[in-house]
C-alpha positions as CSV (number, residue, x, y, z in Angstrom):
1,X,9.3,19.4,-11.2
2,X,8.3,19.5,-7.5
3,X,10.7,19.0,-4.7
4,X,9.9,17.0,-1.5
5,X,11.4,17.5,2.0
6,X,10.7,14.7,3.6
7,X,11.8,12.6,6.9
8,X,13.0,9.1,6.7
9,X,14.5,7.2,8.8
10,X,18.0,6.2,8.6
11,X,17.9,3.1,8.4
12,X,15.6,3.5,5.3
13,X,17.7,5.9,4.0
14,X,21.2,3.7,4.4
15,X,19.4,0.7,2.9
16,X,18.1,2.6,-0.3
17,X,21.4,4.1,-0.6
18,X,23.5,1.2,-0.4
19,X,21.4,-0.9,-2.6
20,X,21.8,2.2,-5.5
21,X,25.4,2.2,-4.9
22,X,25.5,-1.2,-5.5
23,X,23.8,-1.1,-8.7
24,X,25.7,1.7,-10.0
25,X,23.8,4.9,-9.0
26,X,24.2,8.5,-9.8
27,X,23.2,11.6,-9.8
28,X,19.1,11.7,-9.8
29,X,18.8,7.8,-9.2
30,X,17.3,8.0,-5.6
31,X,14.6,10.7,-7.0
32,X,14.0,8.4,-9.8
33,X,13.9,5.5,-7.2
34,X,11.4,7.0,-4.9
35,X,9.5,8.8,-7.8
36,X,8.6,4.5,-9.6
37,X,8.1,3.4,-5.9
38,X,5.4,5.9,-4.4
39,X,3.5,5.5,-8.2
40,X,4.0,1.5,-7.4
41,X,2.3,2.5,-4.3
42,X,-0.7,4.5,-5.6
43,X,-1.2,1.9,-8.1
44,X,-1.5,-1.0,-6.0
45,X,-3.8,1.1,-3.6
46,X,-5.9,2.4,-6.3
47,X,-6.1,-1.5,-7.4
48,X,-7.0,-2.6,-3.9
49,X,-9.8,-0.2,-3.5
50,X,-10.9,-1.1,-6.6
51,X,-11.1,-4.7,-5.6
52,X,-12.4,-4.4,-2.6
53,X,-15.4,-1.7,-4.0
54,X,-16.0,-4.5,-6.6
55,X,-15.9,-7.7,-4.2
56,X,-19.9,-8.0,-3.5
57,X,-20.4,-7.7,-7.6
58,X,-20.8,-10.6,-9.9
59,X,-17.8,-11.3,-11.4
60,X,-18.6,-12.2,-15.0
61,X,-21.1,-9.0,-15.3
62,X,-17.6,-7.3,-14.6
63,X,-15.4,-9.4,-16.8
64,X,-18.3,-8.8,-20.1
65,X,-18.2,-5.1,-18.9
66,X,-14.5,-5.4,-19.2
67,X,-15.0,-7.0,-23.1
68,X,-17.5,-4.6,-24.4
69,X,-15.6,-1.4,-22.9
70,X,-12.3,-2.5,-24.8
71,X,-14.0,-3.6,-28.0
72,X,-16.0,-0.3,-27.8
73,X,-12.5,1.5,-27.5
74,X,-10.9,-0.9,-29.9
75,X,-13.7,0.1,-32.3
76,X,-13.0,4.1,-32.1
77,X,-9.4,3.9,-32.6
78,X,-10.2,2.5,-36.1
């Protein structure tokens, strides 16, 4: 496990810990909270560069890449 020091502001912080309080928090819930929402975040970057690196290509040569990548993987989990 790593451990962060980081600066937020307080109005950030108040808000995150209110809404955990409300929902029952304890002990480890705002790591866990911010731990699922900076992987949300690299996900939906990673997805946008993605998109955006893929935007000028044909679509359906991507979608049949898409089919015969999974049905090759489907194939070598038999």
């Amino acid at each position: 496990m790593t451990r962060w020091n980081l600066s937020i502001p307080e109005q950030t912080d108040r808000a995150v810990r209110t809404f955990l309080a409300r929902t029952g928090g304890k002990n480890g819930d705002l790591s866990r909270f911010v731990d699922e929402a900076v992987r949300r975040r690299v996900l939906d970057l990673t997805v946008r560069q993605i998109k955006d690196r893929n935007a000028g290509q044909d679509q359906q040569a991507i979608l049949d890449l898409i089919d015969e990548e999974v049905d090759a993987a489907r194939a070598g989990r038999s």
